[in-house]
Phi, psi and omega in degrees: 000320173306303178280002145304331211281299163003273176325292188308323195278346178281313168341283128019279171294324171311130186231079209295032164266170196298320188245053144231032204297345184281358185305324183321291228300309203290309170325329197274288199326290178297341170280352169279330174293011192230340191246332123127152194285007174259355206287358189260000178182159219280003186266342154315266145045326213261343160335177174224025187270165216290157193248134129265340165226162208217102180275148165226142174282170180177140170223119181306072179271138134308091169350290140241133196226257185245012133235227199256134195322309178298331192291317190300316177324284156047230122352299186265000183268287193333291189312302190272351151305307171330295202270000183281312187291327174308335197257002163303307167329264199243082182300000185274357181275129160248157201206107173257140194205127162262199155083083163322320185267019177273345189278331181277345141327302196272338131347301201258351194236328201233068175291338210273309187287308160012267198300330180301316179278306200273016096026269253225291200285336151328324223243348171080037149248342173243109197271084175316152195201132198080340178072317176262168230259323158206182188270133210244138174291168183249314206280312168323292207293168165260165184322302170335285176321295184310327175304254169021274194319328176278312186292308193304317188280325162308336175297297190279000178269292180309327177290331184234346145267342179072012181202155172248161168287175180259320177245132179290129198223116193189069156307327208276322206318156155256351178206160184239157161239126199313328190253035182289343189267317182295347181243353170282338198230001166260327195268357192085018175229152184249019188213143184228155173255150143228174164217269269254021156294311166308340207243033145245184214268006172260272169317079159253191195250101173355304235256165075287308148280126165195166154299131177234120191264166180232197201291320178282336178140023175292149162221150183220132158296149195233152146208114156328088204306141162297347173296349197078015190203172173234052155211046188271139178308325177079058159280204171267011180262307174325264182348308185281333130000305218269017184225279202305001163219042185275090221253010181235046185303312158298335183251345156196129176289323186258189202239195181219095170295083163274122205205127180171166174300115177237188171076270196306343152108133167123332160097198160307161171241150190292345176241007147338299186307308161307339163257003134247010142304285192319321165300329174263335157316320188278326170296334178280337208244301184244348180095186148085000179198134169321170173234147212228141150231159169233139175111144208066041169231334164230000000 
């Protein structure tokens, strides 16, 4: 009821002729009793009241797909040049990107964006991620390989990073191979991310958070975002999602938003960002939404 009278009182105020442009100002003005006076800078953010989801931007490329092989090159000088200036923008965006060899793409053809990313992961907004050379089949491949994708790829993180990751990042995947928590934890990472284990439509999966044990006894944490998607736009439905179909509540209440433009490239958007400012306002100023933060999440 509230946010109708709201609504109605912008309605109202609102005058779309050329010279009533200060009418915007007053409208903002009235969107502020439901969204609450920080939603205009990154400092909505800065309460300290309990967090259930954890947004991180990410934008999902494929190595290769549906287009021509040099394009992913790209796709990727673009995207992630993109998201170095949003976060000039919007200091509250962190941004996780796995695929040593997309970096090395960007190393070697786009030094100017380069040195702009490696920036960024200095300054702990832009998060190297995954550990492996790319995001990679499980079933197919031989041991062999799989070590490899892991030596290469940590190699090439620790090498240019100074640190290797932590979290095993394979959203994409169509298959696991059982001992993936045991080559996760010989490469140095205790946490793994996936989806598309949630999404079939005979068999679902009990889980969102769970342990994942492999054949000799390794274990890695997992987690599955409940929204269901790594490319979610970050409206209020994402959000409300990432609590209500949350199938591990007991054992943590909180979640993984991933969300930015992926395959086509680009990542989070200025206005994603704006609509989770506006989501965590409106949970600090009336309830009634999860309450979503960015940044400290993987």
């Amino acid at each position: 009821h509230r946010a109708l009278n709201v609504a109605n009182a912008i309605i109202d105020t609102y005058d779309k002729g050329p010279k009533n442009r200060d009418t915007l100002k007053k409208c903002r003005e009235i969107a502020r009793q439901y969204l609450g006076d920080k939603v205009d800078s990154h400092e909505v953010y800065s309460s300290d009241k309990d967090i259930q989801v954890y947004g991180i931007g990410h934008c999902h490329i494929d190595s290769c797909w549906l287009w021509p092989w040099d394009e992913t090159k790209r796709k990727v000088a673009r995207s992630w040049s993109n998201q170095c200036t949003l976060m000039d923008q919007y200091p509250e965006l962190n941004f996780a990107c796995s695929q040593a060899q997309q970096y090395k793409w960007l190393k070697t053809l786009y030094p100017y964006a380069w040195d702009r990313v490696k920036s960024k992961v200095k300054s702990g907004q832009f998060q190297p991620i995954g550990g492996s050379w790319v995001e990679h089949d499980t079933n197919m491949p031989s041991g062999e390989s799989l070590v490899r994708q892991f030596l290469y790829g940590q190699r090439f993180f620790e090498n240019n990073f100074g640190e290797r990751c932590q979290t095993f990042w394979l959203p994409d995947t169509f298959g696991y191979s059982a001992q993936l928590p045991q080559l996760c934890r010989l490469a140095g990472m205790e946490r793994f991310l996936t989806q598309k284990l949630s999404w079939n439509n005979i068999n679902k999966f009990p889980h969102t958070t769970f342990n994942w044990v492999a054949l000799d006894g390794s274990q890695v944490i997992c987690h599955m975002p409940p929204a269901e998607t790594y490319t979610a736009e970050a409206h209020l439905g994402d959000v409300k999602r990432s609590v209500s179909q949350h199938k591990s509540m007991d054992q943590d209440h909180t979640s993984l938003l991933v969300f930015g433009k992926g395959d086509g490239g680009g990542g989070p958007t200025w206005t994603q960002l704006e609509k989770l400012r506006r989501c965590r306002g409106m949970a600090d100023q009336v309830g009634m939404l999860p309450r979503v933060h960015m940044g400290n999440s993987v």
